[in-house]
N, C-alpha and C positions, 0 to 999 in steps of 0.2 A: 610179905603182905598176902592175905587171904585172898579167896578170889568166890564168885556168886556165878551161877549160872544164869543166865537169859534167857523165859522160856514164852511163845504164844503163846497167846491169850484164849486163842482158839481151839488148839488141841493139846495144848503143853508140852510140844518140842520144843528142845532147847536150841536156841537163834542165837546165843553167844555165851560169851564167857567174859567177866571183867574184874576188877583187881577191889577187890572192898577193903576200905580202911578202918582203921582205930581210931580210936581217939589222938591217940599220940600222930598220928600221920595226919590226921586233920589238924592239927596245931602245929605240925614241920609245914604243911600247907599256906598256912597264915603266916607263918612266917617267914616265908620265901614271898609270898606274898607282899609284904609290910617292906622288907627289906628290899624288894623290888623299886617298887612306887617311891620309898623314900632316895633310892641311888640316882640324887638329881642329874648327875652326872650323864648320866645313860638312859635319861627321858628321853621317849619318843617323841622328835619333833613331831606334828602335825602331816608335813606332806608325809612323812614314812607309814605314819598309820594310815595315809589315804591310798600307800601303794600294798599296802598290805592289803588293807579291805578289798581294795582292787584286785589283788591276788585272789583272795576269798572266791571273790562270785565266780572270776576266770574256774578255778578248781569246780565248785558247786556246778556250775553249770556242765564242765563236762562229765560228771557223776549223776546225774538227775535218776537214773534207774537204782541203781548202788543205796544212792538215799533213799529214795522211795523204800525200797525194799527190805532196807534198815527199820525206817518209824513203823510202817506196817506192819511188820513182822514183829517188834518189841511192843507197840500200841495199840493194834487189834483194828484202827482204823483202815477199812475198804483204798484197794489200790490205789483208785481213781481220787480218792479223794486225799491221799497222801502226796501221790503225785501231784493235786495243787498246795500241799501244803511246805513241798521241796520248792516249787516256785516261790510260794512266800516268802518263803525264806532267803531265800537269794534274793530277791524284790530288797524285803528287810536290812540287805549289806546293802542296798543299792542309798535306799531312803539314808541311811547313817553317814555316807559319805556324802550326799547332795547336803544333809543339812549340815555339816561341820562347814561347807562354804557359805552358810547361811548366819551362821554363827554371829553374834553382835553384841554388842551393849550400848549405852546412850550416854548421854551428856547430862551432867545433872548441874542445876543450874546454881551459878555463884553470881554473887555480887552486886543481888538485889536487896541486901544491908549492909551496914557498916560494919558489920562483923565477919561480913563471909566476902568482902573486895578483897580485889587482888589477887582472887584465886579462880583456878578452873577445874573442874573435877571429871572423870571420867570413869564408868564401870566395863569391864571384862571377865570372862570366864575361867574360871581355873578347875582342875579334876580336884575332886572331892576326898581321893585316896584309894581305900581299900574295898571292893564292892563284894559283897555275900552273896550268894543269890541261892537263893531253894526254891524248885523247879516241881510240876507238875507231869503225873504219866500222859496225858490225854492229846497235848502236842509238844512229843518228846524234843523233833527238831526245831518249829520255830518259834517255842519257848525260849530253847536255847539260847537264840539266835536274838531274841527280842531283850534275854537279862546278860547276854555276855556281851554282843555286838554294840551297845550304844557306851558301855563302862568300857572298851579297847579302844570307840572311835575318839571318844572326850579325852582320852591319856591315864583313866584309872586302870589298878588291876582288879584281878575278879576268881572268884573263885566259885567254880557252880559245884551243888549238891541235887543231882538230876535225883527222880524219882527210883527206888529200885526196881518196880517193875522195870521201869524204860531208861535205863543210864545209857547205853551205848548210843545213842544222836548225840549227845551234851556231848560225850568222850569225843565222836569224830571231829565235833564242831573244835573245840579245841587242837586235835590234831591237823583240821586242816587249816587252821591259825598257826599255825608253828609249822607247816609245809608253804605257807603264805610272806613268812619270815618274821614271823613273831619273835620276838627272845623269848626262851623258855622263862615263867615267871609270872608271866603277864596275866595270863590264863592258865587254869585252872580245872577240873573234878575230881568231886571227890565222892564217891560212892560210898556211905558210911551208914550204920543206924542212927537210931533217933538221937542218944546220947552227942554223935560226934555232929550233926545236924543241927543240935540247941548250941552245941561248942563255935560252930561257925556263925550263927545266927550272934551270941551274946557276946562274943570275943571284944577287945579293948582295942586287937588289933584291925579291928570292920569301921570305917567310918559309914557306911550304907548297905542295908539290908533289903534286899528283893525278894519278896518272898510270893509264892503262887500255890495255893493248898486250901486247905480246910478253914474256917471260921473258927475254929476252937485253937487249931492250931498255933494259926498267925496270932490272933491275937495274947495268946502265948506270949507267944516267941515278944511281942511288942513289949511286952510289959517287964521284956529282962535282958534289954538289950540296953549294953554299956552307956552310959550318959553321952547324950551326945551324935550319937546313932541316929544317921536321918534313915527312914522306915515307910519302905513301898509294899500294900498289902492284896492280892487279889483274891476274894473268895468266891463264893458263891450267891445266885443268885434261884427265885424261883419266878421266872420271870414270868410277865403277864401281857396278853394281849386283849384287847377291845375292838371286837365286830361291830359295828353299827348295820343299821337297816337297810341301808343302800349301799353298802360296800358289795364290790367286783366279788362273785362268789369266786368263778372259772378261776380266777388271777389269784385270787389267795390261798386255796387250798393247797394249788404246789408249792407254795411260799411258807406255812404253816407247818405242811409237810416236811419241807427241807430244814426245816429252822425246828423243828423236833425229832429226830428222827435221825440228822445230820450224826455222824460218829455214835450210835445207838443212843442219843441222849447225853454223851458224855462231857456235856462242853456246859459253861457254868453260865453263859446267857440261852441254854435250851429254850424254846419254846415250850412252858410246861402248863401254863392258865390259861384259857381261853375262854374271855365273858361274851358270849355272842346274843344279839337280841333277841328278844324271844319269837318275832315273826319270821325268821328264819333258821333258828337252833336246828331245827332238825334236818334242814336241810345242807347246815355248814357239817353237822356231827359225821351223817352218812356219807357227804364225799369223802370226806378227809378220812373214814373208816375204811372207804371204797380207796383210796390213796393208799394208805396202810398195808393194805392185805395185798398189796400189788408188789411190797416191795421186797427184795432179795436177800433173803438171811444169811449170810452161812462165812464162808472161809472169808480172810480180809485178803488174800493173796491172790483171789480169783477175781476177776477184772467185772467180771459181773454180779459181783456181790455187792449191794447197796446201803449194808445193813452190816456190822462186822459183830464182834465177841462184847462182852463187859470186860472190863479188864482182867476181873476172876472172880473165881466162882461165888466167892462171897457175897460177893454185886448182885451176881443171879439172885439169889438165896433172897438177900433184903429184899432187891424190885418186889421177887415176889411176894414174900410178908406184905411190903408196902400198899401191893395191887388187890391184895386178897380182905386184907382189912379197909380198905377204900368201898369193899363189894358191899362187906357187912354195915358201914356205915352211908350205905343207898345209893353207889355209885350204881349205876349200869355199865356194865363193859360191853362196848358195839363189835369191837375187834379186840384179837390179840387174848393179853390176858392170863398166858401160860409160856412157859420156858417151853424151850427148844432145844437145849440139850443144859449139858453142868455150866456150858459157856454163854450160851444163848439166849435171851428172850424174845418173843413177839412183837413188834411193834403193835404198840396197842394202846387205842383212844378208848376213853372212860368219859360219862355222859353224869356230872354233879353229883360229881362224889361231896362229901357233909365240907363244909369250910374247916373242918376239924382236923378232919381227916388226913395224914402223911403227907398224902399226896397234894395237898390243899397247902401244909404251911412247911413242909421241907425241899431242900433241890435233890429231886428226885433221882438225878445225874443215871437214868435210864433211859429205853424209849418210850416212857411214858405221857401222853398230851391230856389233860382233861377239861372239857366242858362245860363251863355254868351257864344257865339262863338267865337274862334279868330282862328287865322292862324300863328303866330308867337309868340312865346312863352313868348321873351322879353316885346309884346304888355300887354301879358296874367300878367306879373311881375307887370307892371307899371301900370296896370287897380286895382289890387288885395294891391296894395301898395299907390294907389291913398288917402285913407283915413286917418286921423290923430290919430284910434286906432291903436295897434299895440300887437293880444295874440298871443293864438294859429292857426296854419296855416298847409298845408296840400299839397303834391303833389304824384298823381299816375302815375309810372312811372315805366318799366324795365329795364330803362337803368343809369348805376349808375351814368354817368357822368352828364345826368338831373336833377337827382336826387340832387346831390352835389351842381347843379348848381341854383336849387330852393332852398336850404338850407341856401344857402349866399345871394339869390337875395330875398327872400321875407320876408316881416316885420314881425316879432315876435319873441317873446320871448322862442317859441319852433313852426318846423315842425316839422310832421309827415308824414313819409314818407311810401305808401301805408297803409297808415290808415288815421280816418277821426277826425275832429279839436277836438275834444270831448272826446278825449284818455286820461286817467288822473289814475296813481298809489299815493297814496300816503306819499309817502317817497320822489317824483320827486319834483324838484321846481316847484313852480306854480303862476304865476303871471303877467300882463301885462305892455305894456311901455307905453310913448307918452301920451295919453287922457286913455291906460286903467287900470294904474292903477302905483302903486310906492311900493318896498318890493319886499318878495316875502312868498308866502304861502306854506306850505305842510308841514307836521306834525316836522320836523326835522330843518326847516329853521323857520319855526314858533317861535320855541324854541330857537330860533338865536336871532332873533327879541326882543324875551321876556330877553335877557341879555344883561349884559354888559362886558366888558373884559376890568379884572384888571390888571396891571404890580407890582410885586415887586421885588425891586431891593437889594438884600443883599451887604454890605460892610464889607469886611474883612481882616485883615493883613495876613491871611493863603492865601487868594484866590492867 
């Protein structure tokens, strides 16, 4: 097997080395795979997978630097802020095990005809089989942790194909499932190009597909995967928020702030629209400008970095096309607005850029936030609803009937109300409509996904 180097995002040092496969290795994969899940014989009872998962966090937890230093350094995301995403993810093993003792089904009722007396029926969960999952660079760890951990907890196997930029979290996650006493088999990565990627995705041998990535890609991949293939999609969004007249300035800008800004914009509920009303636009622009220009660019390994890398250089390159053609089509740039180095750009707020414009109808997956003004709030719905993704969504407001009244009118699959698009617990649903995505994600509905639900129906001359 060939092997790929792992390099920062930030200066291009190499952070690792790991094993890339073929095609032909991604289908001995599946098949060790398939042959696994099907050896009833040596199914994991239930408690064994709950002393595993238990093993899990015991390991994670005393690793917390190791990891951190891992995703950071393959993902570009700032220390601090890896560091809570190593908690997540331990959290993540924690939620998978509390829900398998939650775990249920009902009664479904007989014997209210003549047809259906004498019997009683009952539903239970079963694992679904073979789980695929192709995984995103932006939360290398508890991505991982989110498409592998709920297919281990329910009794399926799985097979992750982590991002190339950031495969080494997915690989440890695996490794430390099999130092947890996993049988080898169970889990799974496999570091592969795109050919052996669509092979894991489309195989006969996948009863379930995870997939986390591009809008063009997933749905790809949707349209050519084996009959029968149940199919979780996460893309992107270009999410929108709603200032109202009296919403808390003070209170939202850090909120705004964080929720754009967070992972240089990397994350696919960013905070990227912001319709504010027009008796305070310029007052919401320049803090959140003044917020901006405060914050810390540079290394992600440096504790006091706020603000980390793109993932590469490419990224740079586009934002900026994106930001430069936003100027021409009448944005105002308040802040930011220029790269900082091959890896780097500015956090930087733009003041109504055209509805046309890049930045207006694509996920900018940068740090870039921009500004509309409006005057009527219906206009502000219809501007923010205009596109054909549909995640997370956001409105600041004090007044509840506003508030109510942006809950029903704008598109997604969850607002937040005085908080900003980027808000996300683990245990919540999580997942997009329309162009962003199909399913739904979080550690509990994951585990949804990964089964099936059985009926049986008892017949008896007692009943």
């Amino acid at each position: 097997m060939s092997t790929i180097e792992v390099t920062s995002p930030f200066d291009g040092r190499v952070v690792g080395t790991v094993p890339y496969g073929s095609v032909a290795e991604v289908e001995t994969a599946l098949e060790l795979a398939r042959n696994t899940f099907d050896d009833h014989k040596n199914a994991l009872p239930t408690y064994k997978r709950v002393e595993i998962l238990e093993n899990v966090v015991k390991i994670m937890s005393s690793q917390i630097d190791e990891l951190t230093k891992l995703c950071a350094s393959e993902g570009g995301k700032p220390w601090l802020d890896s560091q809570v995403e190593v908690h997540r993810a331990i959290n993540g093993v924690k939620l998978a095990i509390e829900a398998l003792g939650a775990r249920e089904g009902k009664q479904i009722a007989m014997g209210h005809t003549a047809s259906s007396a004498n019997r009683m029926a009952y539903t239970f969960k079963e694992p679904i089989g073979v789980v695929a999952a192709i995984s995103a660079f932006n939360h290398p760890l508890n991505l991982a942790i989110h498409q592998v951990i709920p297919a281990i907890a329910v009794g399926c196997s799985v097979v992750i194909k982590p991002a190339t930029q950031t495969p080494m979290s997915a690989i440890r996650v695996v490794e430390i499932l099999e130092e947890a006493g996993l049988p080898k088999g169970w889990a799974q990565a496999v570091v592969c190009d795109r050919q052996g990627g669509e092979l894991l995705a489309t195989s006969p041998k996948v009863n379930a597909l995870t997939f986390i990535g591009s809008g063009a890609v997933g749905w790809y991949l949707n349209s050519k995967v084996a009959p029968g293939t149940r199919v979780a999609l996460e893309h992107g969004g270009v999410a929108p928020v709603i200032v109202e007249a009296d919403a808390d300035i003070n209170e939202l800008i850090p909120s705004i702030g964080k929720g754009g800004f967070y992972h240089a914009g990397q994350v696919c509920v960013s905070v990227q629209r912001v319709f504010v009303h027009e008796s305070i636009v310029d007052e919401v622009a320049s803090k959140l400008a003044t917020y901006a220009s405060k914050l810390v660019v540079g290394d992600q390994l440096d504790p006091k970095t706020e603000v980390g890398p793109l993932i590469n250089h490419n990224e740079v390159n586009r934002v900026e096309e994106w930001v430069n053609e936003a100027v021409t089509k009448g944005g105002k740039i308040l802040v930011g607005g220029k790269r900082i180095s091959d890896s780097c750009y500015e956090p930087t707020v733009i003041v109504n850029p055209a509805d046309d414009a890049l930045v207006s109808t694509k996920e900018v997956f940068g740090p870039v936030v921009c500004i509309y003004s409006y005057s009527d709030i219906e206009d502000a719905f219809n501007r923010a609803n205009a596109l054909d993704v549909s995640f997370q969504a956001a409105v600041f407001t004090k007044n509840l009937d506003t508030a109510l009244r942006a809950v029903k009118r704008l598109n997604g699959t969850a607002v937040m109300v005085n908080d900003h698009t980027a808000f996300r617990v683990d245990w919540m649903p999580f997942g997009g409509a329309k162009a962003s995505g199909l399913g739904l994600g979080g550690i509990h509905h994951s585990m949804e996904e990964c089964s099936n639900e059985k009926m049986m129906v008892i017949k008896s001359s007692v009943l």
